[in-house]
C-alpha positions, 0 to 999 in steps of 0.5 A: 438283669439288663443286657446290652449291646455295645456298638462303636461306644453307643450301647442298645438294650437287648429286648428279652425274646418272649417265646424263648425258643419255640416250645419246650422240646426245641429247648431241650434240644439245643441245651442237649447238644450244647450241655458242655458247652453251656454246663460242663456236662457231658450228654448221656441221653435225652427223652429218655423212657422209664415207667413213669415218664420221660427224663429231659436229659441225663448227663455226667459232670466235670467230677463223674457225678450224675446229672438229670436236668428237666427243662421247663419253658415257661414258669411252671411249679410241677418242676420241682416234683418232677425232678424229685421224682426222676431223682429218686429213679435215679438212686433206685437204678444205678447199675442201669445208669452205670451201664448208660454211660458205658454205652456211652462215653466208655467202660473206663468211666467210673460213676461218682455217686457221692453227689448226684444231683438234679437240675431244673432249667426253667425261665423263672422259679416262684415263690412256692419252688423258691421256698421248697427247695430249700429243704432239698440236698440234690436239686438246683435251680436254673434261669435262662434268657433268651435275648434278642437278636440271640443271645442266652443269658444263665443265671444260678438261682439256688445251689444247696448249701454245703452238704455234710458228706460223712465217712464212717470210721466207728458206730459212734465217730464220723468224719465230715468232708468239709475245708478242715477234713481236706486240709489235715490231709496235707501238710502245713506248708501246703495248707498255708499255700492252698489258703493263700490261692483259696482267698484269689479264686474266691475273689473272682465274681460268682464263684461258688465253693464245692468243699463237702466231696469226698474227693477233694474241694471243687470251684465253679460258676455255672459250671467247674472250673477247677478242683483240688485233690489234697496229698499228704506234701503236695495237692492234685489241681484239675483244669478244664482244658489240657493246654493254656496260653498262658502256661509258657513252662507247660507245666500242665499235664494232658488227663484227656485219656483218664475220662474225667470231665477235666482234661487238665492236671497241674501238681501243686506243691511247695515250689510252685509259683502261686501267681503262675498257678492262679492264672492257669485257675483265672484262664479256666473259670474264664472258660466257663464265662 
């Protein structure tokens, strides 16, 4: 992807910096002290120790789900089974990583284990990781560029398809989170209201929907922007911030204190303005951009 510089109406192409940041280690660094900022995750530790290695980074996104990410600053095709295997530390050790971010962020948080997942950031990916990955639930693929002077562009390069999360109700029936789930957990009139505001956010360029959560349906680019938590007569939406300019009726309630990575809740129900609502969704995803 060709990135420019505008300048006064003349453009200048910026030249990719070869040796990205340095070394691995200074890579590492600065995403962890920007993993919010640039992911929507929130840093728990980094370089931490376990038997067999060192894990990159741990963190815990926007709907409390944990996150190892492992950067590579070249193309190197060790990734892929590097991350598998602190995966499956990770399912192996909950309760260590529960008491992590206890330490933490706080004991309030309560860990989402519905969707852990892996996170592998590397310049690019070849063909055997692009292949392989394919058959994985929990990993995703990240590019980064460096461009001069200092500019960092991400790119999503794989996110797993649609994950069919179960709830078991009998040893013979099961239920699916997927759209369908969610929506017959609402009425009719908010059905039709959420299909109505779904068609606006996925409009918007480089969205990807998150529906097979037992917590509702997630929205996000490189990071969430926005999710739904569907009610009987009316349905949850978190934003990532607690306040919006555009939010003239302060209709937006501040969640900060409730610990999630969305510090923002706005009731959606049959009265509300879809219009006044979708711009609260615009100016959040903007924030992720």
């Amino acid at each position: 992807m060709a990135i420019f510089k505008i300048d006064k109406n003349k453009v200048v192409k910026c030249s990719i910096k070869d040796d990205g940041f340095g070394d691995e280690f200074s890579l590492r660094d600065f995403f962890a002290e920007n993993l919010e900022e640039l992911l929507g995750i929130r840093f728990i530790e980094k370089e931490y120790p376990i038997q067999e290695g060192r894990i990159d980074t741990l963190g815990l996104d926007e709907n409390n789900s944990p996150v190892i990410i492992e950067y590579k600053w070249k193309e190197n095709e060790e990734v892929l089974a590097q991350g598998l295997f602190y995966y499956n530390w990770l399912i192996k050790n909950k309760k260590h990583f529960e008491l992590l971010v206890e330490n933490r962020l706080g004991e309030k948080i309560r860990v989402n284990w519905e969707q852990p997942r892996v996170l592998l950031v590397v310049q690019g990916f070849g063909r055997y990781i692009l292949g392989a990955v394919e058959q994985e639930r929990h990993i995703e693929l990240l590019s980064y560029h460096y461009y001069e002077p200092d500019i960092l562009q991400l790119e999503s390069i794989y996110t797993p398809p649609t994950i069919k999360s179960k709830r078991t109700i009998s040893r013979d029936d099961s239920t699916e989170y997927n759209l369908s789930y969610h929506l017959g957990t609402t009425n009719e009139v908010m059905q039709k209201r959420y299909k109505i505001l779904r068609e606006q956010i996925l409009q918007l360029p480089e969205v990807e929907e998150k529906e097979a959560q037992k917590s509702g349906i997630t929205y996000r680019t490189t990071k969430s922007f926005v999710h739904f938590d569907f009610r009987p007569t009316w349905i949850q939406v978190l934003l990532r911030d607690p306040e919006y300019s555009s939010d003239k009726e302060k209709l937006v309630k501040d969640v900060t204190s409730n610990r999630w990575g969305y510090k923002g809740a706005f009731k959606f129900n049959a009265d509300t303005d879809i219009d006044y609502l979708f711009q609260l969704i615009k100016d959040s995803y903007e924030s992720t951009m």
